[in-house]
N, C-alpha and C positions, 0 to 999 in steps of 0.2 A: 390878468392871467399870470405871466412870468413874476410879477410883483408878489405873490402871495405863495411863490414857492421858493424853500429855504434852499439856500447852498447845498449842493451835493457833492462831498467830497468822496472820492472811489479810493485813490490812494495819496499816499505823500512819506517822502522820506527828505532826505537833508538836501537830494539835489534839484525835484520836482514834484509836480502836484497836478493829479490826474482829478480833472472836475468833471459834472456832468452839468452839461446847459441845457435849461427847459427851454421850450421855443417860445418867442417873442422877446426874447432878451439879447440886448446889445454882448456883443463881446469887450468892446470898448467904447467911451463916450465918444458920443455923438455933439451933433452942435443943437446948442440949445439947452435949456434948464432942463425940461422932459425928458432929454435923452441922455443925462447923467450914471443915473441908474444901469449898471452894466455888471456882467460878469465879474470883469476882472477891478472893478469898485467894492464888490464884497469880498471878492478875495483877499481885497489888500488890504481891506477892513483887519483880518484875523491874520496874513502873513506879510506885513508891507513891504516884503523883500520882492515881492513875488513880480514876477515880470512876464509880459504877453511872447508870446511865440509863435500859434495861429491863430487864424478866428474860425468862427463857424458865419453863417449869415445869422441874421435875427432871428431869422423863421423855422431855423434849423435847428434839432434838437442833438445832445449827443457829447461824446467827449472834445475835451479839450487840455491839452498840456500847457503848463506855466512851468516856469523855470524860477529857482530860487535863489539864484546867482549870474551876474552877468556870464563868465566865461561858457556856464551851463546855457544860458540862454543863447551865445553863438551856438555851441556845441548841435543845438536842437535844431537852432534854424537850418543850417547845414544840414545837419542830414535831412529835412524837411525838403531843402534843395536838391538835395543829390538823390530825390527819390529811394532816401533809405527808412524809410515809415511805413509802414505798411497800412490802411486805412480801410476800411469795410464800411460803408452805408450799408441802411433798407429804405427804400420805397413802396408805396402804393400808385401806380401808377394808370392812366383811365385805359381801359378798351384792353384787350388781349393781345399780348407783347410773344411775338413767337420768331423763337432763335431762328435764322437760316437755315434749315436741310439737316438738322442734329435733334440730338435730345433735348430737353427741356432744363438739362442739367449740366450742359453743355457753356462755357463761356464767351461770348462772344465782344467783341473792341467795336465802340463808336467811335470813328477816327477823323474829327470836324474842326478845322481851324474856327477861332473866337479870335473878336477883333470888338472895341466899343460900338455901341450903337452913339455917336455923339450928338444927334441929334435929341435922344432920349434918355441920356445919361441919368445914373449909372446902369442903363440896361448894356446887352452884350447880345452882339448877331454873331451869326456862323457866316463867315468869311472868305473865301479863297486868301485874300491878303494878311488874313489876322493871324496870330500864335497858333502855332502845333497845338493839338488839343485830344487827347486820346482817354476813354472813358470802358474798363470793363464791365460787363453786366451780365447774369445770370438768371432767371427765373426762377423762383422758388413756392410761387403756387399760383394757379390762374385760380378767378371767383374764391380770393379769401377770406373767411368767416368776416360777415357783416359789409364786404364787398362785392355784391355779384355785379358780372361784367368788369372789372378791375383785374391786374396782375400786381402781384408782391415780387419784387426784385431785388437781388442784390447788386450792389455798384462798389466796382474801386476806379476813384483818380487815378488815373497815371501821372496825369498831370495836375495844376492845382489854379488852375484861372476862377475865376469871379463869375460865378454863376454857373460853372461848367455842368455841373450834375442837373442843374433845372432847366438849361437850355437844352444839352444835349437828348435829354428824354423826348423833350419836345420834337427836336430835329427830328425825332424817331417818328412822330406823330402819337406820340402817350407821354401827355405832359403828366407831372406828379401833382396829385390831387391836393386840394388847396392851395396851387401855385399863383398868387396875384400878377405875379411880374407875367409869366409864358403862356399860361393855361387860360381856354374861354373864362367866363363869368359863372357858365355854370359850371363849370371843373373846377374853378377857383371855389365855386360856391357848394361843393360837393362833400366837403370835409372843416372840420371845424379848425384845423391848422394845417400848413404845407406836413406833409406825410412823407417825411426825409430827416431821417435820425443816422447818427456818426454810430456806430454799435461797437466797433473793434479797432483799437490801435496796437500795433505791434513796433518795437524797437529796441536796439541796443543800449543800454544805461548809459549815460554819459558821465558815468562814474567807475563801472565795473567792468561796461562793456557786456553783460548777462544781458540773454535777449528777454524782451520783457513786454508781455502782453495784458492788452485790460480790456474789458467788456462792458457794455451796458447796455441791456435789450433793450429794442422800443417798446415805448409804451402803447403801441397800435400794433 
């Protein structure tokens, strides 16, 4: 799957590089010969300056920023931290997802501490003891073409835990379709890959400071 699709490069100047990751591709290697093969291996194929800043999961399709220089690559992760990124996912999500008492277009916050599941590592439960964990989401069409009984969603992290967007939907009781880790077998087995793409990053250059936005629709 991921192996037979070329690097997509969105943008790139002297201080970083806006890529698009198909799903089933590592961000970074992995243990093992097999899991070599990663995002940020071809990237560094063509810029071997280029340094990781976040990931996506494997399963996850969508943008990703690399940095072209170490201080650039604090610069990034920081604001990454200090929640100055702005981030848009889409989902496809099972059963019909309906805001509280508002519109349909209406915003509303999953607000579920995550904490490891360590018995089943690296999964991730909702917690009372775990991390703050706050997740916006909007609804953007119930029964979408070639989904019936399904909702299409938009989602922003507030925060940025490990698995937060696929657990969370879950908590909801509308895991994201083709979700192996959260979702039944047949929800898992409902879509030909998890149905969760990164679509929009927004931030300040950490060169110029000009706010600076990028796109890239899903492919579903």
């Amino acid at each position: 799957m991921a192996a037979d699709q070329a690097l997509r490069c969105i943008a790139a100047d002297d201080a970083l590089l806006v890529l698009g990751k198909p799903p089933g591709l590592l961000c970074v290697p992995g243990r093992g010969e097999d899991k070599q093969d990663c995002l940020s291996a071809r990237v560094q194929a063509l810029w071997p300056q280029a340094l990781v800043v976040h990931r996506l999961d494997m399963a996850t399709s969508g943008l990703v920023l690399m940095a072209l220089s170490p201080p650039v690559q604090r610069q990034l992760s920081l604001a990454f931290e200090q929640r100055a990124v702005h981030k848009r996912y889409v989902a496809i999500v099972h059963g019909l997802l309906m805001p509280e008492g508002e519109a349909n277009d209406t915003w509303q916050t999953i607000d579920a501490p995550i904490a490891a599941d360590w018995p089943r590592r690296p999964l991730r439960i909702i917690d009372a003891a775990g991390k703050p964990s706050q997740t916006r989401w909007r609804v953007l069409a119930h029964n979408p073409p070639g989904w019936p009984g399904c909702t299409r969603v938009a989602l922003e992290p507030l925060t940025g835990r490990t698995h937060q967007l696929r657990l969370h939907l879950a908590h909801l009781g509308h895991p994201i379709l083709g979700d192996a880790l959260y979702a039944s077998e047949a929800i898992a087995a409902a879509a030909p890959r998890l149905m969760l793409h990164a679509e929009h990053l927004a931030l300040a250059h950490p060169q110029t400071g000009d706010w600076r936005a990028f796109d890239l629709p899903a492919p579903f």
